[in-house]
C-alpha positions in Angstrom: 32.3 6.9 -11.0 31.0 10.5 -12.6 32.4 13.5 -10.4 29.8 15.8 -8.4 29.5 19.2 -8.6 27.7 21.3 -6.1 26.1 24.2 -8.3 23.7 25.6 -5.6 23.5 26.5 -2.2 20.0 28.3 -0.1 19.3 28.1 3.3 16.1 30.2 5.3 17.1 32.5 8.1 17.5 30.6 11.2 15.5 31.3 13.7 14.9 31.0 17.5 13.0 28.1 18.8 11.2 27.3 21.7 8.1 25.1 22.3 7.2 26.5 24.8 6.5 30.4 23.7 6.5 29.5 19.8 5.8 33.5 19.3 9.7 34.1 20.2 10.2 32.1 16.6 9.3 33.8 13.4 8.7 30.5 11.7 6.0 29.4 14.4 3.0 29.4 11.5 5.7 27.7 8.8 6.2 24.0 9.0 9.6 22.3 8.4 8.6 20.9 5.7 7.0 24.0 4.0 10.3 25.9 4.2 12.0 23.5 2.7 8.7 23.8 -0.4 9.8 27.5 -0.5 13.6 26.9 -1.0 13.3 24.2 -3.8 10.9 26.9 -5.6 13.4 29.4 -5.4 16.0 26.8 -7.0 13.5 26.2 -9.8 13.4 30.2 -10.4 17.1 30.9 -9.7 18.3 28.4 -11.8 15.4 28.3 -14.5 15.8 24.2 -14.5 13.0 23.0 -16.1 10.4 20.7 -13.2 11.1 17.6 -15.1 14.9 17.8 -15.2 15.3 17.1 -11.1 15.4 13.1 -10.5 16.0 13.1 -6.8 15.8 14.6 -3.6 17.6 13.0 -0.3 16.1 14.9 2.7 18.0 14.7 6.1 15.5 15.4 9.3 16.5 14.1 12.9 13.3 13.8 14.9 10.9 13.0 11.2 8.0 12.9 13.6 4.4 14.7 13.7 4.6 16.8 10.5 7.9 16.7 10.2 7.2 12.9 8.9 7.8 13.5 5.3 6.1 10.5 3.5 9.7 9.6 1.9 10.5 12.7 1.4 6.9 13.8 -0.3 5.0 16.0 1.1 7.8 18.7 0.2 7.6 18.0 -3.4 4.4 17.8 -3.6 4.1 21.6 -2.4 6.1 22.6 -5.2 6.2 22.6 -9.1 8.7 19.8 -9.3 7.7 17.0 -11.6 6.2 13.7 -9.7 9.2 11.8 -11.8 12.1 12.9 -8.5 12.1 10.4 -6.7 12.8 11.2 -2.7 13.7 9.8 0.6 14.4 10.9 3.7 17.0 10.5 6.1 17.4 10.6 10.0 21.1 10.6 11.1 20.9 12.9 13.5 22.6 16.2 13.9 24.3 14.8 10.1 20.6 14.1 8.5 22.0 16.9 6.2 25.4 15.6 5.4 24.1 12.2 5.2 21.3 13.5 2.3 24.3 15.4 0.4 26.1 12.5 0.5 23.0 10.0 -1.0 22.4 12.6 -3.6 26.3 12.7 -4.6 26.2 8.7 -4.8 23.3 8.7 -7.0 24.7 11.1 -9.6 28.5 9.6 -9.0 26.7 6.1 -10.2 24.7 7.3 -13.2 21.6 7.1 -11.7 21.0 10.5 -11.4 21.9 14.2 -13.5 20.2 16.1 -11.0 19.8 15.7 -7.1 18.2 18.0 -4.3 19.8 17.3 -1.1 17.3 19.2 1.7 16.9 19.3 5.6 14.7 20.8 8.0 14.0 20.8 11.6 11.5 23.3 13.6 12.4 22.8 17.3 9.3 25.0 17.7 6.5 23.0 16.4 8.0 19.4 17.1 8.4 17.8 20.6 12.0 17.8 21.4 14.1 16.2 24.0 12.1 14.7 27.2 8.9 16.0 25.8 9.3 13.0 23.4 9.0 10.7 25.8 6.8 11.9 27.8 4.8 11.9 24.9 5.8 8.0 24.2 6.7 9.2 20.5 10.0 7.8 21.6 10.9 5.2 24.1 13.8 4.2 26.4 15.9 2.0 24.8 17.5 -1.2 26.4 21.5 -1.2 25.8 24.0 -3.2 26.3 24.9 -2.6 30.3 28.4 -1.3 29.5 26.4 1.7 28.0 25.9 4.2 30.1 22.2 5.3 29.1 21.2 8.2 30.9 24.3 9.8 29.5 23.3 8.5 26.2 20.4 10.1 26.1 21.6 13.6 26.9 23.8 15.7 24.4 25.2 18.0 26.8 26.3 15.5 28.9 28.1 13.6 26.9 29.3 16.8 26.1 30.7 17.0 29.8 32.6 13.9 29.4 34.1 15.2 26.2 35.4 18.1 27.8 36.3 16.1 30.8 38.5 13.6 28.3 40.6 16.5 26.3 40.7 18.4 29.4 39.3 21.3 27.6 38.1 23.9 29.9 34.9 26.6 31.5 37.4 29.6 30.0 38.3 27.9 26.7 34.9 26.9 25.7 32.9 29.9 26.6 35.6 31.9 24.2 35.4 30.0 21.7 31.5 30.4 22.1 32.6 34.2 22.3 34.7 34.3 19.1 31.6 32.4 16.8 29.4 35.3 18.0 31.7 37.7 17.0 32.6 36.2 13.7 28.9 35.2 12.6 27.9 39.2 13.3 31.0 40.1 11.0 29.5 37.4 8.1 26.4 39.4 8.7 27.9 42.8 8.6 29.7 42.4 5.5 27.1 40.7 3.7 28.2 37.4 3.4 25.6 35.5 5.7 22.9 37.2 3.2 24.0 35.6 0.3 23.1 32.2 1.5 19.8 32.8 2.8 16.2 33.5 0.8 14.0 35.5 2.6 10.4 34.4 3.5 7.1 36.4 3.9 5.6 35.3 7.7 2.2 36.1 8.5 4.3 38.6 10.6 6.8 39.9 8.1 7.1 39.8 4.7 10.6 38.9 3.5 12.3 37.6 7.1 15.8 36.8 6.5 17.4 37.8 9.9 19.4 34.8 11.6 18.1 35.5 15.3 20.5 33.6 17.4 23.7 36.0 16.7 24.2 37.7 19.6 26.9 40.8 19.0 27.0 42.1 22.5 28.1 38.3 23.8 31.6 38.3 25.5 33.4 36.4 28.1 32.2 37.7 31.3 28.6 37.4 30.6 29.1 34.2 29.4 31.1 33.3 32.5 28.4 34.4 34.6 25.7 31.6 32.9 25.4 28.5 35.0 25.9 25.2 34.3 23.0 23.7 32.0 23.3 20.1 32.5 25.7 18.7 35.5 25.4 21.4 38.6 29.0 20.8 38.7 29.5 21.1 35.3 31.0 23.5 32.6 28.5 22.9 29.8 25.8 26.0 29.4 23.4 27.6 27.4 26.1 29.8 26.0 28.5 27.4 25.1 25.8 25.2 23.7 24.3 26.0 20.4 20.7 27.2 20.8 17.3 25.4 19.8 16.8 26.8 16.4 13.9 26.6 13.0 15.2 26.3 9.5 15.6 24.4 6.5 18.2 24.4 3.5 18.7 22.8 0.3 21.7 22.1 -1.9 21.4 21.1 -6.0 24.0 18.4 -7.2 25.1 17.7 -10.7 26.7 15.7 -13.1 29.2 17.1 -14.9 27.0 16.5 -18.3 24.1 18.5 -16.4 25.9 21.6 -15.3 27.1 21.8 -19.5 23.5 20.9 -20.5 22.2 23.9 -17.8 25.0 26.4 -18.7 25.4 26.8 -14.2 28.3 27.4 -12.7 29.9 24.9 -9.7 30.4 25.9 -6.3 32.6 23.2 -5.8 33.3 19.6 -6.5 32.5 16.8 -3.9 35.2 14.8 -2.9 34.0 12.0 -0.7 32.0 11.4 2.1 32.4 8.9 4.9 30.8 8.6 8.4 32.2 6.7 11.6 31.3 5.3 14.7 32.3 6.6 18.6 31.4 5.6 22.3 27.7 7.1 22.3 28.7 8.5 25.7 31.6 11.2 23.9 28.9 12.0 21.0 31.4 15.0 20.3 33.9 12.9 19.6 32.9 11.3 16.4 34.3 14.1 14.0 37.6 12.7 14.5 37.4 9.7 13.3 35.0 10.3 10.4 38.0 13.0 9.6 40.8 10.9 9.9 38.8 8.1 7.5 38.1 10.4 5.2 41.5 12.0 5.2 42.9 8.5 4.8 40.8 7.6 2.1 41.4 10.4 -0.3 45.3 9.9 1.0 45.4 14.3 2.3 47.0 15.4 5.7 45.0 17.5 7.7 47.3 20.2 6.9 46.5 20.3 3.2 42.6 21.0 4.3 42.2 24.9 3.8 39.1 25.7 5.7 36.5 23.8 7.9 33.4 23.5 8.9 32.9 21.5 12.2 29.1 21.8 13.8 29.5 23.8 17.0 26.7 21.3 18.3 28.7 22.0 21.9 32.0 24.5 21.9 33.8 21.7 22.8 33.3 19.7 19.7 35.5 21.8 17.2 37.7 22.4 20.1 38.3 18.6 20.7 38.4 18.1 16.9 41.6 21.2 16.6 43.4 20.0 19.8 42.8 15.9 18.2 43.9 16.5 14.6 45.9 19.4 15.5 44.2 21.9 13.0 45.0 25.6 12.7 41.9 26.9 14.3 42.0 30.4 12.1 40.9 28.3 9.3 37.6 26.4 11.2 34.7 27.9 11.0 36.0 31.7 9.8 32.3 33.0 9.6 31.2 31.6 13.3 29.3 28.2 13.6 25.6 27.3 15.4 26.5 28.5 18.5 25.8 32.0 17.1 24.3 30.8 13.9 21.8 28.0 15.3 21.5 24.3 14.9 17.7 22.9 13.1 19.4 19.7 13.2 17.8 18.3 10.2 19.2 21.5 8.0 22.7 21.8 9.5 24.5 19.7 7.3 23.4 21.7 4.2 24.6 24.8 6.3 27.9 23.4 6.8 28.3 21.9 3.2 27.1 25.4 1.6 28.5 27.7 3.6 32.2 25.7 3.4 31.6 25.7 -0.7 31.0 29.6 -0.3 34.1 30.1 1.7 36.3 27.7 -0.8 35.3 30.2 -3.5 35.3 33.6 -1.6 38.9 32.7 -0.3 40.1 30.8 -3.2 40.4 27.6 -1.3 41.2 24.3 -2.5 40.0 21.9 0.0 37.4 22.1 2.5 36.2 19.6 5.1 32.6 19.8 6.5 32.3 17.7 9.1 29.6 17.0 12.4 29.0 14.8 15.6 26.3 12.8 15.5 23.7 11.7 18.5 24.6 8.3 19.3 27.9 8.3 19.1 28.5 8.9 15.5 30.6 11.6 13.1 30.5 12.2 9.2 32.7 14.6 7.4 32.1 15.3 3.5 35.5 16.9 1.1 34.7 19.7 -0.8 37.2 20.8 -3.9 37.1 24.5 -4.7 36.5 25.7 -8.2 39.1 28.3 -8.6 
């Protein structure tokens, strides 16, 4: 198998969602798909790759309904200058769409069938029906499990993000700092310039050049968030604030062979590892990072120790938290410039966040290994190993 390189990283702001008052997001007149048109453009520019070199583009997307059905992965090429030869697909795993596109791009370049891959994602929570609106709708239906399943739970992130906390005895106090500490680290990424040097800015109809990720909140701190009430379970501990918010956004990573990146004169981010996914009781969703870890770790024969920084989703607070207490990580090296409970979570896009920013973080702090890794709705969890170039 050829090794991977990962040579380029852009993501668009992230911005607040909400179907219901779509002029809170600054995306409301720019469709998922048409963010991710403006960020393979800017790769086409940035890196000065010529439109008929690119021969693939895996795009991740979690709810590919309404317009955010992509034709396999089309209708965003075909809004840009990229050759009709790149061929394209798209790819619903959930809240690991993104991970999941990285890791079909990496595969197709690791088997020769490929020099140069896109791997993309998108999600506007604005513009598409989410949760009970899609049934309501009947986009989606009810499905029929097996009766050991509990369904209802199923169906509903944060509580199965209840019974996660309930499991590792995590608690109220203990997820709403961590929630607390992201907020606090993601304004410091922003203040110091590093958030800005993943993200293009985009001309709205409102504002030419947006590039402000709107969720961070830097006044948050542990007694307002103590005050919030329960979101899901009126006895519960899971809230808005220790939840990550509804969120637009789209972002792309460029994979190439080793013969590419000589042919292109472009410098790596980093080297992909591996990529492996695993499955979990769909009931403790959060849950499936730790086995998707501990596969992966076993496959590439590392310890958890030898893993400088990571990058778990903060879908829920408690899913990093039950990943550090599980595989006893050093929680100063997860997610050092906060995570989408400050950042945001466009499900679709995440993955590419996660991926991009870990490669950035690898190089900035001269790491060697990084693991990106998220749950996944249904009771799944993927994790992808990153290799710094240093």
């Amino acid at each position: 198998m050829k090794p991977v390189y990962l040579s380029h990283y852009r993501r668009t702001a992230f911005t607040r969602a909400h179907p219901k008052k779509p002029e809170v997001d600054a995306f409301s007149s720019l469709s998922g798909p048409a963010l991710l048109a403006k960020l393979i453009d800017e790769v086409l520019d940035t890196t000065q790759l010529q439109t008929d070199q690119v021969d693939d583009l895996s795009l991740g997307c979690a709810l590919g309904v309404k317009e955010q059905w992509s034709f396999g992965g089309r209708y965003p090429i075909l809004q840009t200058a990229i050759g009709d030869q790149c061929a394209s697909r798209m790819i619903d795993q959930q809240c690991g769409s993104g991970l999941a596109a990285m890791r079909m791009a990496s595969l197709n370049i690791a088997s020769g069938g490929a020099d140069i891959a896109l791997a993309g994602g998108y999600e506007h929570m604005t513009r598409v029906p989410m949760g009970p609106a899609l049934f309501k709708e009947g986009i989606l239906t009810v499905p029929q499990l097996q009766p050991d399943y509990d369904v209802a739970r199923v169906m509903n992130m944060g509580l199965t993000a209840e019974s996660l906390a309930k499991l590792g005895d995590i608690s109220r106090e203990t997820m709403d700092r961590f929630a607390c500490r992201s907020h606090q680290l993601a304004s410091a990424a922003r203040e110091q310039g590093f958030l800005a040097g993943e993200i293009l800015a985009v001309d709205t109809p409102a504002q030419a050049g947006y590039s402000l990720d709107a969720c961070i909140r830097e006044s948050t701190t542990l007694e307002t968030l103590s005050a919030l009430k329960p979101a899901f379970d009126e006895n519960g501990q899971i809230t808005a604030g220790n939840s990550s918010p509804l969120t637009s956004g789209a972002g792309l990573a460029v994979l190439m062979s080793e013969q590419a990146l000589q042919t292109s004169g472009l410098e790596p981010l980093a080297r992909v590892v591996a990529c492996v996914d695993r499955g979990t009781r769909p009931e403790l969703m959060g849950q499936g990072v730790v086995p998707a870890v501990e596969k992966l770790l076993a496959l590439t024969g590392l310890r958890a120790e030898q893993i400088d920084f990571w990058e778990i989703n903060e879908a829920f607070s408690v899913v990093p938290l039950y990943a550090i207490q599980t595989l006893q990580l050093d929680a100063e090296r997860v997610n050092i410039h906060g995570g989408a409970l400050a950042l945001g979570h466009p499900l679709g896009a995440t993955g590419i966040r996660l991926a991009g920013t870990l490669a950035r973080t690898l190089q900035q702090q001269q790491g060697r290994y990084g693991i990106a890794a998220a749950c996944i709705g249904g009771g799944q969890g993927i994790a992808l190993l990153l290799e710094g170039i240093n």
